[in-house]
C-alpha positions as CSV (number, residue, x, y, z in Angstrom):
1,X,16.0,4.5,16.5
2,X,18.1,4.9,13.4
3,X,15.9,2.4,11.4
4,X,13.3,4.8,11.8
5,X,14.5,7.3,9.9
6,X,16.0,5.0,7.4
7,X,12.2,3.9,7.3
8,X,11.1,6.9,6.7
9,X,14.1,8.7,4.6
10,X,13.6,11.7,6.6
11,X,16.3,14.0,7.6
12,X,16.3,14.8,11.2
13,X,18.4,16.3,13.8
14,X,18.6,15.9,18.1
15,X,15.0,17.0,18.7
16,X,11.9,15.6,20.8
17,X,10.1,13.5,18.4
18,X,5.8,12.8,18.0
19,X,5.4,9.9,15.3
20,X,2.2,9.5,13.3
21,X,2.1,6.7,10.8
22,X,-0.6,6.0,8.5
23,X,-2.7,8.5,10.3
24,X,-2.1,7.2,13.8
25,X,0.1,8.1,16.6
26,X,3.0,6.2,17.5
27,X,3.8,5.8,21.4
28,X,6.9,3.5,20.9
29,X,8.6,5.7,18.3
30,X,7.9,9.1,20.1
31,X,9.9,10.2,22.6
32,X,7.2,12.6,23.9
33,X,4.5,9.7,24.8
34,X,1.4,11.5,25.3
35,X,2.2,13.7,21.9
36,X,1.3,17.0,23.6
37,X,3.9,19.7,23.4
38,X,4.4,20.8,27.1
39,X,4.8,24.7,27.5
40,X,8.1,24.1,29.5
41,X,10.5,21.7,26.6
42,X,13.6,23.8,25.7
43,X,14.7,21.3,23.0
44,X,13.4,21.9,19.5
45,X,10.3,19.1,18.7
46,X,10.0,17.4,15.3
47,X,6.6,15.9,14.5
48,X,6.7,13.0,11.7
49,X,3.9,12.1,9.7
50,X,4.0,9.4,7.3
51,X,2.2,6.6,5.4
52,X,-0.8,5.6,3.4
53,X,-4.0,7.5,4.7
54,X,-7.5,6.8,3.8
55,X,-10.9,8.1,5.3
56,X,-10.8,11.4,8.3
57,X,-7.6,12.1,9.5
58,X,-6.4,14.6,12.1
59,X,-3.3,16.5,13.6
60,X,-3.1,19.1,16.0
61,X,-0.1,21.1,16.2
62,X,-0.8,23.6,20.2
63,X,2.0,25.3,21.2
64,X,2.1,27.3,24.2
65,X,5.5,27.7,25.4
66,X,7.8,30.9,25.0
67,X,10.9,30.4,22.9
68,X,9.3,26.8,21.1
69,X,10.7,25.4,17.8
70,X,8.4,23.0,16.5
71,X,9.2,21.2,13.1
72,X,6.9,19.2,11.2
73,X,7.5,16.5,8.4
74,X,4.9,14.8,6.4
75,X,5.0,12.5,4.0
76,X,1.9,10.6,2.9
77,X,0.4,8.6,0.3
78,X,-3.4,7.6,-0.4
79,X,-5.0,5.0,-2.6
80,X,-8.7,5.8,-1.3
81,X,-10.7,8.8,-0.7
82,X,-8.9,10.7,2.6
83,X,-9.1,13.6,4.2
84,X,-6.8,15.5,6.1
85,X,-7.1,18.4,8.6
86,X,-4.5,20.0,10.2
87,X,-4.7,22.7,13.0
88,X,-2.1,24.6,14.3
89,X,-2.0,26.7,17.0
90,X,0.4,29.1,18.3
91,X,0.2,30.8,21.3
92,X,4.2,31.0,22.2
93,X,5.5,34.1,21.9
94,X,8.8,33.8,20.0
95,X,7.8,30.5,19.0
96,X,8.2,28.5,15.8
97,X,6.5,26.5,13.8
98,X,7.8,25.2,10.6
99,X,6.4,22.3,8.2
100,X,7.2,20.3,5.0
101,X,4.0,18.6,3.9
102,X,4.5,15.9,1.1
103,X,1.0,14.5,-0.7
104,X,1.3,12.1,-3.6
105,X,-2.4,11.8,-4.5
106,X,-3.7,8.6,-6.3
107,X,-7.2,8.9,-5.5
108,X,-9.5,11.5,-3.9
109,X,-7.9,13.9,-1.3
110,X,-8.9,16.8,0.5
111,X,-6.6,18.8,3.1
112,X,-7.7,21.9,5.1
113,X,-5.0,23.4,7.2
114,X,-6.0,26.1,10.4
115,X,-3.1,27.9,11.6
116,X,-3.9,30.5,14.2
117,X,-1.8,33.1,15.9
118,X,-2.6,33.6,19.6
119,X,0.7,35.5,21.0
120,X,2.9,38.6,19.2
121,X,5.9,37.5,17.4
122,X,5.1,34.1,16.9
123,X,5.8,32.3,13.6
124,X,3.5,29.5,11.6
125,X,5.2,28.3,8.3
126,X,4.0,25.9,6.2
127,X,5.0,24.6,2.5
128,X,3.2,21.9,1.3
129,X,4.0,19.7,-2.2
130,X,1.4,17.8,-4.2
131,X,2.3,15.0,-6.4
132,X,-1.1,14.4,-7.9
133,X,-1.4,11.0,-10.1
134,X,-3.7,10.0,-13.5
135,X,-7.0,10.8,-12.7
136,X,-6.6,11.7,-9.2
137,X,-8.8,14.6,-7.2
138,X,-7.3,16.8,-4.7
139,X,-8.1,20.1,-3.2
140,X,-6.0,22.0,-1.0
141,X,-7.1,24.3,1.6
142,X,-5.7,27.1,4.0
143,X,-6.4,29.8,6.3
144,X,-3.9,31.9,8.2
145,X,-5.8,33.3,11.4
146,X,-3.8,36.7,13.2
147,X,-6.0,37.0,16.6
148,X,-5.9,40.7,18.1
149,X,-3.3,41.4,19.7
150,X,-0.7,39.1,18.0
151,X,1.9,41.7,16.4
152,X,4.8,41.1,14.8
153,X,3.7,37.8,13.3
154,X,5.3,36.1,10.3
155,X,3.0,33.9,8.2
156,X,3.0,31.7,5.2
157,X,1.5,28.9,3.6
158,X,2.8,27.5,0.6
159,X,0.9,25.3,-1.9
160,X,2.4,24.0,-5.4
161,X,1.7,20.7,-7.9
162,X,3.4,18.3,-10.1
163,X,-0.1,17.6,-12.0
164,X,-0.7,14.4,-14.4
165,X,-2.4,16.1,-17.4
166,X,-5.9,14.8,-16.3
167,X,-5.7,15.2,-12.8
168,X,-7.8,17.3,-11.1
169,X,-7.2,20.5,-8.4
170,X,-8.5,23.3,-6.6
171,X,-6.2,25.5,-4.4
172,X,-8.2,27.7,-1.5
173,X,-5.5,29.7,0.5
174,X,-7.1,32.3,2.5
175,X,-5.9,34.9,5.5
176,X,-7.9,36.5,8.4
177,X,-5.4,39.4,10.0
178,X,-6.6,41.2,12.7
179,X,-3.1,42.0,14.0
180,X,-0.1,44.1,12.1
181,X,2.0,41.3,11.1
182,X,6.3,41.5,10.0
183,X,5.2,38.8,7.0
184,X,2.1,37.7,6.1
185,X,2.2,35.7,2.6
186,X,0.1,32.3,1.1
187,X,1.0,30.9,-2.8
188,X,-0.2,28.0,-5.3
189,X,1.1,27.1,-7.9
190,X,1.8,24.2,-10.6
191,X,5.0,22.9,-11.7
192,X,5.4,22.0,-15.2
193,X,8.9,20.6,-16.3
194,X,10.6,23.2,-19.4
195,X,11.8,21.5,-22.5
196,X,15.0,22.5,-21.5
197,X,15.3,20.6,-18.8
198,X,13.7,17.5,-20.2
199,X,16.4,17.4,-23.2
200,X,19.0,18.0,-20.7
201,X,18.0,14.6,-18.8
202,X,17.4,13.1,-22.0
203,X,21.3,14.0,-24.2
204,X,22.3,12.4,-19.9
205,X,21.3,9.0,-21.6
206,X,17.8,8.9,-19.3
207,X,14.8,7.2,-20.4
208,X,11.5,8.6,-21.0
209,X,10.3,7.1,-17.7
210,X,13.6,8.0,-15.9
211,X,13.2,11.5,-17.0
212,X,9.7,11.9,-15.0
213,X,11.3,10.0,-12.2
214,X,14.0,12.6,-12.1
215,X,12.0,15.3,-12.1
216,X,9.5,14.1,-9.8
217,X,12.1,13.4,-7.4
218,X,13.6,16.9,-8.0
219,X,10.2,18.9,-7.3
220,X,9.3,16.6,-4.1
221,X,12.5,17.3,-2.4
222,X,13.0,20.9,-3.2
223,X,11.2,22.5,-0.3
224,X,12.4,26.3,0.7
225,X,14.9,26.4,3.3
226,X,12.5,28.6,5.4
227,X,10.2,25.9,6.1
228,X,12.9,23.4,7.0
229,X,15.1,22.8,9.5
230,X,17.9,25.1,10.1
231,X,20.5,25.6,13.0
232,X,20.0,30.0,12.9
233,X,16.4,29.0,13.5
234,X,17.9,27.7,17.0
């Protein structure tokens, strides 16, 4: 399936797979057909999300399984009004989840992402990167969810920006803790290129529309290493 991820431009690694594109699940290029994490796979799971979405859109992320590593990677574009909801749910102890989200926004977009705690020591980590374009709308939204009963916890969701100046956003990251967690943390923020680096690319013999390619390329693809990936998360 190496066309797939030349496709998609995703780096991935030997995992079970669950492929969404354009807001629909794909049976051929999953190797998990149904798309339901079983409680009993020992191999680490990478969900792919990708495409143009428009309209309601869902994913559900349920893990349930001791010892889990579940890895998500989303890349997605709209040219219409979308929405997007996302719910995670993690009731693994010692299990992982750990997402990139990538939203280039040309329209009107909403996303609202649930990620719940139901087991001690269980992990839900989530960065997600808007590109937001001329004119566009988007707002982002969050809540971290610590049941009783569920110590030891580490949770974080990440929002941040690259905003044209007449875009439009609103950021609502929220927690509910009902648990002592090891981490609890959510962010937002916006990204706005220094002069310094914008001479830099420029004295490099870049155009003015080369320079805002660079740089938009540079703040899509620089997502923390804790939400990625990594073999010590093995």
């Amino acid at each position: 399936m190496s066309y797939l991820w030349n496709e998609f431009n995703i780096k991935t690694f030997p995992a079970e797979t669950i492929v969404y594109r354009d807001g629909a699940f794909c049976r051929d290029l999953s190797t998990i057909a149904d798309g339901i994490i079983a409680p009993d796979m020992t191999r680490p799971i990478h969900i792919i999300y990708v495409g143009n979405v428009a309209g309601e859109n869902r994913l559900d992320i349920n893990v349930h399984g001791p010892n889990q590593r579940v890895y998500l990677t989303a890349k997605i574009k709209n040219e219409k009004p979308a929405f997007l909801n996302i719910f995670v749910k993690n009731a693994g102890k010692n299990s992982s989840i750990r997402g990139g989200v990538l939203i280039e926004n040309n329209s009107d977009f909403s996303a609202r992402i649930l990620a719940t705690h139901l087991a001690p020591e269980t992990k839900i980590l989530i960065q997600t990167k808007l590109i937001a374009g001329t004119a566009s709308k988007s707002k982002l939204g969050a809540v971290a969810d610590i049941q009783p009963d569920c110590p030891g916890t580490e949770s974080d969701i990440a929002f941040s920006a690259l905003t044209a100046r007449d875009a439009k956003i609103e950021f609502i990251p929220s927690q509910r803790i009902h648990s002592i967690p090891t981490h609890a943390d959510h962010s937002a923020a916006l990204y706005h290129p220094s002069t310094p680096q914008i001479q830099f690319l420029r004295s490099a013999g870049l155009s003015g529309a080369e320079v805002n390619d660079a740089l938009r390329d540079a703040f899509a693809n620089d997502f923390d290493a804790r939400f990625q990936y990594s073999q010590k998360h093995e």
